[in-house]
C-alpha positions as CSV (number, residue, x, y, z in Angstrom):
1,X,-14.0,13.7,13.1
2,X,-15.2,16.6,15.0
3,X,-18.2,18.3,13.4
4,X,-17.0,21.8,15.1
5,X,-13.0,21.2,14.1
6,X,-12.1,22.8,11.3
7,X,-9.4,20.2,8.9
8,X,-5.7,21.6,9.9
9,X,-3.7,22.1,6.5
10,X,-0.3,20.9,7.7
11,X,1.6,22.7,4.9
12,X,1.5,26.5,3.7
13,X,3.4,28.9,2.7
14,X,4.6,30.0,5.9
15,X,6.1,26.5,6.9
16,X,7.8,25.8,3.8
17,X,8.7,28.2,1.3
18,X,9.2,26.5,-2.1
19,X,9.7,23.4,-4.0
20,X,13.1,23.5,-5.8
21,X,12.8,23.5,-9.7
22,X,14.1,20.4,-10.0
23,X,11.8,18.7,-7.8
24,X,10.1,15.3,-9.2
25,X,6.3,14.8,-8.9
26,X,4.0,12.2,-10.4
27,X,2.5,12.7,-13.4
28,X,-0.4,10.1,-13.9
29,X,-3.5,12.4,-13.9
30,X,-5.9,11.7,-11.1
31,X,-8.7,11.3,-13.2
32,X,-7.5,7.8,-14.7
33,X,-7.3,6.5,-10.6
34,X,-10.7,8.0,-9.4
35,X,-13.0,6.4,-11.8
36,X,-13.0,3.6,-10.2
37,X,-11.6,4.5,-7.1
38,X,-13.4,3.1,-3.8
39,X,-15.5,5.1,-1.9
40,X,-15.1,6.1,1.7
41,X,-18.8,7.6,3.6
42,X,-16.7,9.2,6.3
43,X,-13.1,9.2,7.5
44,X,-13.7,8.3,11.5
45,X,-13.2,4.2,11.1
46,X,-11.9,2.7,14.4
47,X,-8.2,1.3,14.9
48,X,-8.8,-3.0,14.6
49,X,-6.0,-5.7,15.4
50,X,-5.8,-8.7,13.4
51,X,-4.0,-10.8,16.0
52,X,-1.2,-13.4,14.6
53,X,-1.7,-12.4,11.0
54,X,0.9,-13.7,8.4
55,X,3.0,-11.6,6.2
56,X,5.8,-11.1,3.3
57,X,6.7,-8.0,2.0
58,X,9.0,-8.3,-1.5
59,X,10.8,-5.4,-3.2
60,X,12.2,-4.7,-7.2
61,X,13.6,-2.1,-8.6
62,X,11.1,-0.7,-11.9
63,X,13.4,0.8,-14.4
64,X,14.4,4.4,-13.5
65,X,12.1,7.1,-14.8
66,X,9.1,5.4,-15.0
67,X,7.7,5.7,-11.7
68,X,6.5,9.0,-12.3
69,X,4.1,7.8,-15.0
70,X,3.0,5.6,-12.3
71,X,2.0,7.7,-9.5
72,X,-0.4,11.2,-9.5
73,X,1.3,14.8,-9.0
74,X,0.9,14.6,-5.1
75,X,3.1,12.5,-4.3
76,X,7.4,12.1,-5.3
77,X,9.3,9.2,-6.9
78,X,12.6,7.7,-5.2
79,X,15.5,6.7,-7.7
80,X,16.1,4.5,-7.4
81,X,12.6,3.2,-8.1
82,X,10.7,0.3,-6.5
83,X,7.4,-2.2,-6.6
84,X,6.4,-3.5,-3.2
85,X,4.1,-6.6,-3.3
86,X,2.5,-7.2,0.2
87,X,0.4,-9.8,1.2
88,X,-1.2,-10.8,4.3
89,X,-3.0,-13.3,6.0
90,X,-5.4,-12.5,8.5
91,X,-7.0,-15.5,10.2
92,X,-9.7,-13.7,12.6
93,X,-11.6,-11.0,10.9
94,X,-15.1,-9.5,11.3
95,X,-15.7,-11.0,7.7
96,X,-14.2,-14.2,8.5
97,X,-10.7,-15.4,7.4
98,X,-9.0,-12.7,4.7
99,X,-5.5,-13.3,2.6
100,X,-4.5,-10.3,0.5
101,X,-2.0,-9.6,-2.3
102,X,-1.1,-5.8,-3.0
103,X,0.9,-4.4,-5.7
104,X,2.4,-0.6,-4.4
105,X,5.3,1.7,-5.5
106,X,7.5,3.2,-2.9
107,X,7.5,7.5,-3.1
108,X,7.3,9.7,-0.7
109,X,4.4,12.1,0.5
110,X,6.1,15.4,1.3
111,X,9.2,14.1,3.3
112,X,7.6,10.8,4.6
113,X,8.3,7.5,2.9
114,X,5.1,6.1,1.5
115,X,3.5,2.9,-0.7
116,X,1.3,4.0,-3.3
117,X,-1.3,1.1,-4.0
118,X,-1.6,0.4,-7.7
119,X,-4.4,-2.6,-6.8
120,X,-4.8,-5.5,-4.6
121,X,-6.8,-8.7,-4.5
122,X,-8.6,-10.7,-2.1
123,X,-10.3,-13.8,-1.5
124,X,-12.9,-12.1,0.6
125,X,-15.9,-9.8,-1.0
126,X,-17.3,-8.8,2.4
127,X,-13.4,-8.0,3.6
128,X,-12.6,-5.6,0.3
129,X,-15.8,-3.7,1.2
130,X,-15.2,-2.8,4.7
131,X,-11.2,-2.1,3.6
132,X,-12.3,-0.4,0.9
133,X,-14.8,2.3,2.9
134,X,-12.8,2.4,6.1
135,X,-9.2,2.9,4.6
136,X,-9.5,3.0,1.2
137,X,-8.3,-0.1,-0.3
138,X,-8.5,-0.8,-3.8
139,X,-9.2,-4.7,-3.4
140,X,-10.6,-7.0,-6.0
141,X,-11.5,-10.4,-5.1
142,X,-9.6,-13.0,-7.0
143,X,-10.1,-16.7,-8.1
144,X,-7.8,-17.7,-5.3
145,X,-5.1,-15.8,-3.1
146,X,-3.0,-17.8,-1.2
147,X,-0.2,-17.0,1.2
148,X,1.7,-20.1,2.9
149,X,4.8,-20.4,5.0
150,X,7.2,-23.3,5.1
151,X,10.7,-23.3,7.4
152,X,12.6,-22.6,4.1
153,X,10.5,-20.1,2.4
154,X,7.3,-17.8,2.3
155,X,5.3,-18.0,-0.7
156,X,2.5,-15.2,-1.7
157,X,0.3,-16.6,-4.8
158,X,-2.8,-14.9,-7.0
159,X,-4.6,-16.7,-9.4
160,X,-7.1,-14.6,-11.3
161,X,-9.4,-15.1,-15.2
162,X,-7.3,-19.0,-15.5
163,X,-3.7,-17.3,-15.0
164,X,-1.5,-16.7,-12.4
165,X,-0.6,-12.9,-11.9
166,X,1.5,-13.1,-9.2
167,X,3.9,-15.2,-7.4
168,X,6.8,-13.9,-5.5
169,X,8.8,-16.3,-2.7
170,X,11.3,-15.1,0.2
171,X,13.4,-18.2,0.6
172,X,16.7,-19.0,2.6
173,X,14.8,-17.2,5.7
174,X,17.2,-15.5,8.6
175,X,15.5,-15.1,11.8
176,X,15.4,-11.5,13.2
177,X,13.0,-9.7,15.6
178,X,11.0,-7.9,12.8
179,X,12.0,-4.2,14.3
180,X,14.1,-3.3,10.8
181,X,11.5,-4.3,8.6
182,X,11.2,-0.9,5.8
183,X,7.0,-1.3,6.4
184,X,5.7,2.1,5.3
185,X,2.6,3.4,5.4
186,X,0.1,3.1,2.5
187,X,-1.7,6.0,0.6
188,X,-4.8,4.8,-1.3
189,X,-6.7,7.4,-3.7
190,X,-10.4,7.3,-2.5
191,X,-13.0,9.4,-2.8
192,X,-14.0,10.5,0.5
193,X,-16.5,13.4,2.4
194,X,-13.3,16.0,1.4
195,X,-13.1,15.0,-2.1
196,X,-10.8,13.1,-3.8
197,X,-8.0,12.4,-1.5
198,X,-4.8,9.9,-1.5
199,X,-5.4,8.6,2.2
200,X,-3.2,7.7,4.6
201,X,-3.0,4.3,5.8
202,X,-1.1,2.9,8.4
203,X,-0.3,0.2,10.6
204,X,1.2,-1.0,13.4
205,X,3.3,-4.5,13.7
206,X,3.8,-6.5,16.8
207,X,6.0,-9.4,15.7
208,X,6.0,-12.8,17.4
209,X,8.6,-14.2,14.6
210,X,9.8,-12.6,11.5
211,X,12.7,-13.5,9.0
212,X,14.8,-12.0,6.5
213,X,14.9,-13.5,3.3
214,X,16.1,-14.0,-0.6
215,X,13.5,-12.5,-2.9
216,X,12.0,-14.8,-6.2
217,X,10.0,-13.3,-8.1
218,X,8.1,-16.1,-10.2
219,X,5.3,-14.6,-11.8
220,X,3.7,-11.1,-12.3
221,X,1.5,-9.8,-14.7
222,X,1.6,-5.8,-15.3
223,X,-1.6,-5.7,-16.9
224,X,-3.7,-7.3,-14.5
225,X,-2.8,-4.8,-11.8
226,X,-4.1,-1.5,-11.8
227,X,-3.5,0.4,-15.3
228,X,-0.5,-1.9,-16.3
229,X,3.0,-0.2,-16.8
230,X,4.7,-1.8,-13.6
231,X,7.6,-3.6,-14.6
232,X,10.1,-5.4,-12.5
233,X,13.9,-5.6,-13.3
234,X,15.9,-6.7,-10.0
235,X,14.2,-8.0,-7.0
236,X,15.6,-7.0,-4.4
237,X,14.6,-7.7,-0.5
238,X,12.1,-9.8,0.9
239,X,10.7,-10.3,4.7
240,X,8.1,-12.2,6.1
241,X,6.5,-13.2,9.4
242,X,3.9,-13.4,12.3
243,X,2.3,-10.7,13.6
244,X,-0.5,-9.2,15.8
245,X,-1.0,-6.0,13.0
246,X,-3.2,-2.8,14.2
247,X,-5.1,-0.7,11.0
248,X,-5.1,2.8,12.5
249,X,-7.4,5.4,12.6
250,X,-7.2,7.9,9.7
251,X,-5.0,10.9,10.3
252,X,-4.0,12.5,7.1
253,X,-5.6,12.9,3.4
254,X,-4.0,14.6,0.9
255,X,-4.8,16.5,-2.2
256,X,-4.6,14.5,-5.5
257,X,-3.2,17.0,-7.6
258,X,-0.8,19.2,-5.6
259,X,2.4,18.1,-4.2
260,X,1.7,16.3,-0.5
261,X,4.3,19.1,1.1
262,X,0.7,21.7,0.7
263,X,-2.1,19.6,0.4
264,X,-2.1,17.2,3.1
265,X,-4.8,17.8,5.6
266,X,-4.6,16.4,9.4
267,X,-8.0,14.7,10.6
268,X,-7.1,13.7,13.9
């Protein structure tokens, strides 16, 4: 970032007037996210490509109502509500080899749809530190964290304390060119050089082979993710496949505590 730029606000009053009383907003305070939140010494981390990394993304719908419980007063829940479970495997890192498992909740920050990351896990310490000060991940490394694809079926896994906390499959797999894939952009709450900000993390997917799939959702554990509360009723889609995947550079922060619409603040 510029030392002489100024942050742009991208919302004010003069671009958009009100929010409508019956607007929805999260209402988990900030405070119970930032205590242990990671934090990021400056906001001007580098783009990197993680060529031919593997991936399944696996949707459910969370009973309607309780997503805003879930998410801080930035950002807006969808109904109907959904958990996103990610996981990646990246086989050429600058920490070495890195699989990752992410719980998130779909929202949206202002009109944009967005993942909100509850928590993730890792099987690299080194990997969750430099995620965790260049984009903010909140990554804990677990006991193991597998991802492995057959012809048949994908299958993301995360053992952690003795117990499995997450297992979730995409099975009877469709081949299609990856282009319809939903794969939003992530906000993770960090604390960073502006304060406490949800930051804006996204990516950019070049497929070599991706499917679409049956979701199976085998195992999860609320209460080892995050602050508990997530609970999955229907899965619902699931995708998975290879792809050369680019982190980008930081462009937009947002305010914790004030809808996204007025708070978010452009970087770059």
């Amino acid at each position: 970032m510029s030392e002489t730029a100024a942050p742009k606000i991208t919302g004010s009053s003069e671009t958009i007037k009100h929010i409508a009383d019956y607007a929805e907003f999260g209402k988990l305070d900030p405070e119970l996210l930032l205590a242990d939140a990671p934090v990021m010494p400056n906001l001007d981390v580098e783009p990197i490509t993680f060529e031919r990394a593997e991936l399944i993304q696996v949707f459910a719908e969370i009973p309607m109502g309780s997503l805003e419980e879930q998410i801080p007063p930035a950002l807006a829940p969808t109904n109907p509500s959904f958990v996103s479970w990610r996981g990646l495997h990246l086989p050429e890192t600058p920490w070495g080899p890195v699989t990752i498992a992410e719980t998130r909740l779909v929202c949206r920050a202002g009109f944009r749809p967005r993942v909100f990351l509850v928590e993730g896990r890792t099987d690299n310490a080194e990997a969750a530190k430099a995620l965790a000060e260049g984009w903010g991940f909140r990554l804990r490394v677990a006991d193991r964290v597998s991802l492995r694809r057959w012809a048949d079926q994908t299958v993301l896994e995360v053992e952690d304390e003795g117990q499995t906390i997450l297992k979730v499959r995409m099975v009877e797999p469709t081949p299609t060119n990856g282009t319809s894939f939903g794969l939003n952009a992530n906000v993770n709450i960090a604390h960073t050089p502006l304060g406490p900000k949800l930051v804006q993390a996204g990516a950019d997917w070049t497929f070599h082979s991706a499917d679409l799939g049956r979701p199976r959702i085998d195992a999860f554990v609320p209460e080892a993710w995050g602050r508990g509360g997530v609970v999955p009723t229907y899965p619902v889609s699931a995708v998975a496949g290879t792809a050369d995947v680019t982190f980008r550079e930081i462009k937009f922060v947002s305010d914790v505590s004030q809808p996204a619409l007025f708070g978010t603040t452009a970087i770059r």
